[in-house]
Rosetta silent file (secondary structure, phi, psi, omega in degrees, C-alpha in Angstrom):
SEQUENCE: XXXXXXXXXXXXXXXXXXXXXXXXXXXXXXXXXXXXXXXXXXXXXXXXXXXXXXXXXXXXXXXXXXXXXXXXXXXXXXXXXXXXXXXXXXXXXXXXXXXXXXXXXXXXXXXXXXXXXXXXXXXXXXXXXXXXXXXXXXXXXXXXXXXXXXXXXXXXXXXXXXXXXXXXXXXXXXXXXXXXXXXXXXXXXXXXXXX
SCORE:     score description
SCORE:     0.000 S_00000001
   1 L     0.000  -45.551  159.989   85.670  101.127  117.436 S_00000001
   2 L  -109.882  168.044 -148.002   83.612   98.494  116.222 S_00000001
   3 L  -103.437 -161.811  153.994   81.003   96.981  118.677 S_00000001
   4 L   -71.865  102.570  176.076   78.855   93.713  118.006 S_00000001
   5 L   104.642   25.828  176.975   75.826   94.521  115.844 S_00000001
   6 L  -111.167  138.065 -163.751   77.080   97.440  114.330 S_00000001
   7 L  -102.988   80.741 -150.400   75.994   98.231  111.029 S_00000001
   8 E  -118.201  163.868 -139.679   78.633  100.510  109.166 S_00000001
   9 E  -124.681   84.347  177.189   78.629  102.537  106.010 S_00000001
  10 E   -91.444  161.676  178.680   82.225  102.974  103.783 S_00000001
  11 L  -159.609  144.203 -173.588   82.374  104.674  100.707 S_00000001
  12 L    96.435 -169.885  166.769   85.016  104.685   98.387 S_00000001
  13 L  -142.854  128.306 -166.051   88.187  102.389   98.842 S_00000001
  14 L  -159.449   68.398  160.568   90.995  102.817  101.515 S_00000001
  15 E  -120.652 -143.639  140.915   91.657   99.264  101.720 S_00000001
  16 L   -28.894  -31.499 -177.377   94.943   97.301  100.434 S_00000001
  17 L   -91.507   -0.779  168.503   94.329   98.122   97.246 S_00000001
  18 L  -122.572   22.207 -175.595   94.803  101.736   98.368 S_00000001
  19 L   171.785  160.409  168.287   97.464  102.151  100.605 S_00000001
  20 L   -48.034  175.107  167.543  100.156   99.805  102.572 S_00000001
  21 L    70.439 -121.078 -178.941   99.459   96.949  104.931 S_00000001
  22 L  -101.136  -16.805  179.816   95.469   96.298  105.320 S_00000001
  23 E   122.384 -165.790  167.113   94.563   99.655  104.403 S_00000001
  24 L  -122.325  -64.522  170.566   92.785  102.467  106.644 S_00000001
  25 L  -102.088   16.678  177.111   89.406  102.397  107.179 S_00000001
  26 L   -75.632  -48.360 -153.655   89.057   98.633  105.679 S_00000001
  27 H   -72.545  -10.391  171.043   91.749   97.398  108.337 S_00000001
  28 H   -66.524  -43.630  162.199   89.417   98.626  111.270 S_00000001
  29 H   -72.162  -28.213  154.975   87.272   95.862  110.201 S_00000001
  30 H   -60.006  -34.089  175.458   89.750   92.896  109.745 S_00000001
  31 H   -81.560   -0.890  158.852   90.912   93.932  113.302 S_00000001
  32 H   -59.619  -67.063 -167.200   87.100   93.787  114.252 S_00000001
  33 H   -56.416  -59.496 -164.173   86.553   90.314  112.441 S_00000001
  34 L   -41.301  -43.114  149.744   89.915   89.230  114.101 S_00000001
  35 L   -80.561   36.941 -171.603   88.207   89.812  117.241 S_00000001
  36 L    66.083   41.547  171.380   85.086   88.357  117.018 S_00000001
  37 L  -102.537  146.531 -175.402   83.116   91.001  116.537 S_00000001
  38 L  -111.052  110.691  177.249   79.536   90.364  114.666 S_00000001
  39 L  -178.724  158.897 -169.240   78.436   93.477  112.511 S_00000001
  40 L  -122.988 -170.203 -149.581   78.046   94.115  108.867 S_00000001
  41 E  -153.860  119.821  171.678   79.124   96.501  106.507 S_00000001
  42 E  -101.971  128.916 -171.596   77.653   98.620  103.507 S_00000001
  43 E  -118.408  131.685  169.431   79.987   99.675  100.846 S_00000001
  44 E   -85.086  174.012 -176.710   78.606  102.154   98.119 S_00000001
  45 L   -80.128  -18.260  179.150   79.959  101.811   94.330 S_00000001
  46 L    45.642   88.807  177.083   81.208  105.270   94.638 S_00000001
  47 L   -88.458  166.452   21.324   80.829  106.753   91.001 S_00000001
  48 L   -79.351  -49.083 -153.222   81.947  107.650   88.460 S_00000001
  49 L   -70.617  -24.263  138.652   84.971  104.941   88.751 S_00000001
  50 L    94.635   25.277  159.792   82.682  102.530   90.622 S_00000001
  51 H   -34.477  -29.252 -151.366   85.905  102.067   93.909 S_00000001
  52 H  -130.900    6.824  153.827   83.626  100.486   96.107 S_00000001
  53 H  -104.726  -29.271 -140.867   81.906   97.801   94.047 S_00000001
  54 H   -95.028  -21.372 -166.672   84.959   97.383   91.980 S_00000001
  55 L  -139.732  -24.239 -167.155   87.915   97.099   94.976 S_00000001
  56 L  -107.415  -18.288  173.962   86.198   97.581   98.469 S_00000001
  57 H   -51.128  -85.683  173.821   83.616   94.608   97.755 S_00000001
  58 H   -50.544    3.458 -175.651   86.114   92.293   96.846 S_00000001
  59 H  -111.342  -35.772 -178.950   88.921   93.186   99.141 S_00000001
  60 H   -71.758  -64.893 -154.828   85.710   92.990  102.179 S_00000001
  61 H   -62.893  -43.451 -168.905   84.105   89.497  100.609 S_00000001
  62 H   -61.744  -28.606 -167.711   87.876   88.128  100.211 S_00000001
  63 H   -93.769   14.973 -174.124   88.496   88.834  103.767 S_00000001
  64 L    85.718  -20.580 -169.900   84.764   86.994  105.346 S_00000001
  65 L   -48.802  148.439  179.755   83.574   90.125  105.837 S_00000001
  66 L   -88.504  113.401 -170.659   79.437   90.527  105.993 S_00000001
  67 E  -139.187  120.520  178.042   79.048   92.894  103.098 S_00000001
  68 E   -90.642  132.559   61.194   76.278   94.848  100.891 S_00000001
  69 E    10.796   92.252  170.657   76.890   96.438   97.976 S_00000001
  70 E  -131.903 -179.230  129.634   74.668   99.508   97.061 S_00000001
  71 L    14.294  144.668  127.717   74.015  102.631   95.246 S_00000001
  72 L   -44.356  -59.147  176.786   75.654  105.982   96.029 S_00000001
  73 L   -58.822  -16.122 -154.231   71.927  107.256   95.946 S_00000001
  74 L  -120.418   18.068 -170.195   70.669  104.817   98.422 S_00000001
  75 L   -78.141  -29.186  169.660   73.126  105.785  101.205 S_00000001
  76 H   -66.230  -73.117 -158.846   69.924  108.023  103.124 S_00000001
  77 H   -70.603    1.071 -171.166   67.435  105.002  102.796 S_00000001
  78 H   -87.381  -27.573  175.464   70.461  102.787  103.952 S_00000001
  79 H   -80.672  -31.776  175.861   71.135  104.660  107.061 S_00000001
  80 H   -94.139  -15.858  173.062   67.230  104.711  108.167 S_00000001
  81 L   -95.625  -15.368 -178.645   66.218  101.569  106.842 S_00000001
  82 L  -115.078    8.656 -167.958   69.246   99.298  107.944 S_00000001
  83 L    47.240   62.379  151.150   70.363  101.016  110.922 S_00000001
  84 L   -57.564  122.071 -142.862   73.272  102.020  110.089 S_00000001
  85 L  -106.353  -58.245  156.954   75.084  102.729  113.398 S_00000001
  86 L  -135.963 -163.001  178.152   78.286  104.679  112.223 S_00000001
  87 E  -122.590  167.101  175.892   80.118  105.742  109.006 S_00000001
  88 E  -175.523  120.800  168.542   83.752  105.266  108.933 S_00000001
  89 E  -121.448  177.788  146.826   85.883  106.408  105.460 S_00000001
  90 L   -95.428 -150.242 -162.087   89.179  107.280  104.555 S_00000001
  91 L  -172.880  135.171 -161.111   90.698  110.413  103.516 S_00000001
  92 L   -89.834  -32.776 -173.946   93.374  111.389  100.459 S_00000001
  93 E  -169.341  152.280 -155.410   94.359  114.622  102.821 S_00000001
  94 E  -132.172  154.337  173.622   93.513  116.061  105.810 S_00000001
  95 E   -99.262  134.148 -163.992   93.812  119.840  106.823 S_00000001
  96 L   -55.100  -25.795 -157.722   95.561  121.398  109.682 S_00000001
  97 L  -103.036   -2.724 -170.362   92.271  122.505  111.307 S_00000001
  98 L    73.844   26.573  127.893   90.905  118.595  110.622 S_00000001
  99 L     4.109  174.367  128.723   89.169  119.407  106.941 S_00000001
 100 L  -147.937  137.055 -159.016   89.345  116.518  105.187 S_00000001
 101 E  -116.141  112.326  173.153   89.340  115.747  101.259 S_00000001
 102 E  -121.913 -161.547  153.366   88.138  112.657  100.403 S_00000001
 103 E   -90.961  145.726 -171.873   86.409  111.091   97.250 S_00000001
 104 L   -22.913  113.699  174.351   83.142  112.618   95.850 S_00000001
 105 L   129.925  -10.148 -169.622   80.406  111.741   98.306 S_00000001
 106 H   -75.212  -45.331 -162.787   81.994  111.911  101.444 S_00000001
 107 H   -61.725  -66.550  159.379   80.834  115.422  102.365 S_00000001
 108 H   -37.003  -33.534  155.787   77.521  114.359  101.771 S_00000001
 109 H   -74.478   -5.825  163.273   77.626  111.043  104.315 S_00000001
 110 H   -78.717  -55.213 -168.007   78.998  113.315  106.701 S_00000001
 111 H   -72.473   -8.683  166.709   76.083  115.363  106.497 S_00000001
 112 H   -70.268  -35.020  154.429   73.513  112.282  106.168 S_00000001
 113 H   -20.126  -85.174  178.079   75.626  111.419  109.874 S_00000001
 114 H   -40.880  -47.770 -156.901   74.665  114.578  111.502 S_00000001
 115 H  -107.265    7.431  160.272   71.489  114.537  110.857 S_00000001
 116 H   -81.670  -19.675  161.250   70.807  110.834  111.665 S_00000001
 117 L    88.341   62.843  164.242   73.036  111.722  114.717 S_00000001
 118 L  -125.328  141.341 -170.520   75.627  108.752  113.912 S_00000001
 119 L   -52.572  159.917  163.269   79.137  108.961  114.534 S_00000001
 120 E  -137.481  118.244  177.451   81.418  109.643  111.182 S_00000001
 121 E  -117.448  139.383  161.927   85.091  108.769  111.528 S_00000001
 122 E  -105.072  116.093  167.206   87.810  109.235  109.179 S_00000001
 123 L   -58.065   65.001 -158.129   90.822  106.602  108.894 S_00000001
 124 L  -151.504  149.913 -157.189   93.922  107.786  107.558 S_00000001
 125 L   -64.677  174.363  179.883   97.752  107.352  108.072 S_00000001
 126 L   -80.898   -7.001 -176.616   99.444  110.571  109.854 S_00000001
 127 L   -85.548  -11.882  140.337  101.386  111.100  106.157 S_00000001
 128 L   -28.269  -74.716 -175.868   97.639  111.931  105.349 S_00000001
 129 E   -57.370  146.620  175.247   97.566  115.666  107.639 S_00000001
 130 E  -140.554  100.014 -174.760   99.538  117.755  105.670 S_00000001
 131 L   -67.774   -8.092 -175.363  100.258  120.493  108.202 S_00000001
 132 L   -88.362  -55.984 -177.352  101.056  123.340  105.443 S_00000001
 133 L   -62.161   90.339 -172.456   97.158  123.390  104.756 S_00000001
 134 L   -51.839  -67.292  161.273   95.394  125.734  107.393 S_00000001
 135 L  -141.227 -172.560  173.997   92.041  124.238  106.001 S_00000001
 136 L   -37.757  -22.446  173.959   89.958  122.730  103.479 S_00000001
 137 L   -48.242  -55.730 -172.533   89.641  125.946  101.403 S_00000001
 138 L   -62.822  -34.468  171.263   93.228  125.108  100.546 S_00000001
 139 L   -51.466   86.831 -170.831   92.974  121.910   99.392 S_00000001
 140 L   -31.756  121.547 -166.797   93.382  121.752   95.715 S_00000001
 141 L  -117.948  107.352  178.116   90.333  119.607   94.508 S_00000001
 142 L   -48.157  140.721  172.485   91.261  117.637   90.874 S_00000001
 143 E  -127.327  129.924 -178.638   88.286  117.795   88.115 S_00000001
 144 L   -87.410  163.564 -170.655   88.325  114.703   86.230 S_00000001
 145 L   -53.681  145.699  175.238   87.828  113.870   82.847 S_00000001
 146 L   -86.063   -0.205  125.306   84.389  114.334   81.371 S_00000001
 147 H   134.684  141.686  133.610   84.041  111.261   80.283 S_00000001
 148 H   -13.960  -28.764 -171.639   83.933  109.516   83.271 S_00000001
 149 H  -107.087  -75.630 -174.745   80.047  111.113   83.572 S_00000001
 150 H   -53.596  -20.610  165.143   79.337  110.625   80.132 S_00000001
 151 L  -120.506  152.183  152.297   80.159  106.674   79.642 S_00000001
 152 E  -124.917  120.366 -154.967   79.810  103.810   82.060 S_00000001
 153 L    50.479 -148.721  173.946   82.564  101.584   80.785 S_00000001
 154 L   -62.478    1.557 -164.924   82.090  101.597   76.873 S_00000001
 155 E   -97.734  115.617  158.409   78.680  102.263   76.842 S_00000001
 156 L   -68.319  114.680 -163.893   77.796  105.992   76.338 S_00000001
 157 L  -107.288    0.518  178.307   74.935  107.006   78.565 S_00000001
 158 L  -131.457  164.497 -162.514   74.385  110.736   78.391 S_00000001
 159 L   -73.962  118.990 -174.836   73.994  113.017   75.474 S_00000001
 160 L   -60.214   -0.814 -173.038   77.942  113.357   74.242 S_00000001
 161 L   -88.640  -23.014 -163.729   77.405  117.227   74.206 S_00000001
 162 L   -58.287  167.691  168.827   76.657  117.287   77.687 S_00000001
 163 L   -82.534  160.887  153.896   77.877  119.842   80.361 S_00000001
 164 L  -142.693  139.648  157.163   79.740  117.930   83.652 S_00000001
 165 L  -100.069  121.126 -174.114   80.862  118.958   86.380 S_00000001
 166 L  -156.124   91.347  156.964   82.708  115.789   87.902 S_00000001
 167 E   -71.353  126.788  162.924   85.035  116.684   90.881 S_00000001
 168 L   -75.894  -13.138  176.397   87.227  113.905   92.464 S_00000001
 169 E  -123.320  156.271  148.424   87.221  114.962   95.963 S_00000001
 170 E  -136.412 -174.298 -152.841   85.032  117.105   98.342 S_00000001
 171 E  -144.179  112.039 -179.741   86.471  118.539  101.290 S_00000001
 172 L   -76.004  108.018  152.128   84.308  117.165  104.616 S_00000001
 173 L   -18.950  111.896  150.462   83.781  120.024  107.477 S_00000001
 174 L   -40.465  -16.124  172.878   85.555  119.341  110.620 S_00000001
 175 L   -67.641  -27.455 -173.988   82.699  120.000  112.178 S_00000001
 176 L  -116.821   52.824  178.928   80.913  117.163  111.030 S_00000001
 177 L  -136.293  130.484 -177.061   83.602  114.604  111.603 S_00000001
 178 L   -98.415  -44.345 -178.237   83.198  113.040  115.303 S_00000001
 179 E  -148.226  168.613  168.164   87.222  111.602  115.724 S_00000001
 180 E   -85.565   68.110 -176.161   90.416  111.232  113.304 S_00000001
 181 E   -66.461  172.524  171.156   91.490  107.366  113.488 S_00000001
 182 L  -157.839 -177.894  172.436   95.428  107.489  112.642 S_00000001
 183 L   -59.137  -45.231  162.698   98.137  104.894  113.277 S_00000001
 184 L   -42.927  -34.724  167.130   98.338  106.861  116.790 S_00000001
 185 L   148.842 -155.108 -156.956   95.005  106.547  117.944 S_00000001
 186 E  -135.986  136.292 -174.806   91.697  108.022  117.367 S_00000001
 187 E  -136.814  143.062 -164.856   91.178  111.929  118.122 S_00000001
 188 L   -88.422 -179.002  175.514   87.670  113.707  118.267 S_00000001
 189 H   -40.581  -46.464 -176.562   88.622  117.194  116.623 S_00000001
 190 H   -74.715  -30.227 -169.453   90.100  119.364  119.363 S_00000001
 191 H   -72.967  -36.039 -168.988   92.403  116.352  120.382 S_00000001
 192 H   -75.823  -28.131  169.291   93.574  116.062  116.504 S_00000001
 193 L   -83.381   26.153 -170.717   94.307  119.780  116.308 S_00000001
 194 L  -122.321  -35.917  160.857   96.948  119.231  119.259 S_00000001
 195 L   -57.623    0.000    0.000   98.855  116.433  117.115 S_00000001
């Protein structure tokens, strides 16, 4: 999956520190590095809880990987200014129709994908599909504490009065997902609605 000189985009954390083994879409890159492969890797901080500076840096830098650290916002200028090549997340649950519920932000890097026309794959064990869910409508989306918005760490940074809206997931279109990696192999859409 990855090539030499590919420039890829994670968000979130779905490395060791989230699941068994090596992870899901982290361990596609240790089995990259393991083979020689030369290609970097942008991880966003993924707010509010700040996964991907706080756990996907350090679980990427501990392992050699070549790794950036940016913004949530800067995930648009990252894919046209750095050539980003594909995106490749994980995924807390996946929908019988291939839906997929990740953490806040995903749905949006699918659709920055599409319309840079780069692949977006999601990485997640087969205990992941939950076949009782026709699609993403169903998938029960948690709203987190408020806050989570309103401080970063101890510091308060918004008016304590404020409104928030601060979902933990968003539910990604199958449509905008190009394959399914799994323990099994990697299935574009139609093939993943056949597992």
């Amino acid at each position: 999956l990855i090539k030499d000189k590919d420039i890829v985009l994670t968000h979130c954390n779905a490395g060791m520190l989230a699941t068994a083994g090596h992870g899901t879409a982290l361990s596609i890159f240790y089995e990259a590095k393991k083979k020689g492969k030369k290609f970097k890797v942008y991880a966003d901080e993924t707010r509010p809880l700040m996964q991907g500076s706080r756990l996907t840096m350090w679980e990427l830098m501990k392992n050699g990987i070549d790794a950036t650290l940016i913004c949530d916002d800067m995930a648009a200028s990252t894919i046209r200014n750095k050539g980003v090549t594909k995106i490749i997340v994980g995924a807390d649950r996946i929908a019988r129709n291939g839906d997929a519920a990740n953490k806040i932000g995903t749905y949006g890097l699918a659709v920055l994908a599409k319309y840079h026309n780069i692949p977006f794959y999601i990485a997640a064990p087969s205990s992941t599909i939950d076949h009782n869910i026709k699609t993403g409508k169903d998938i029960p989306i948690e709203e987190r504490k408020r806050e989570e918005l309103i401080y970063v760490g101890a510091k308060q940074t918004a008016p304590i009065k404020a409104k928030v809206y601060n979902p933990a997931f968003d539910v990604t279109p199958a449509r905008l997902i190009t394959a399914i990696i799994t323990e099994s192999g990697v299935y574009d859409i139609k093939g993943f609605r056949r597992i």
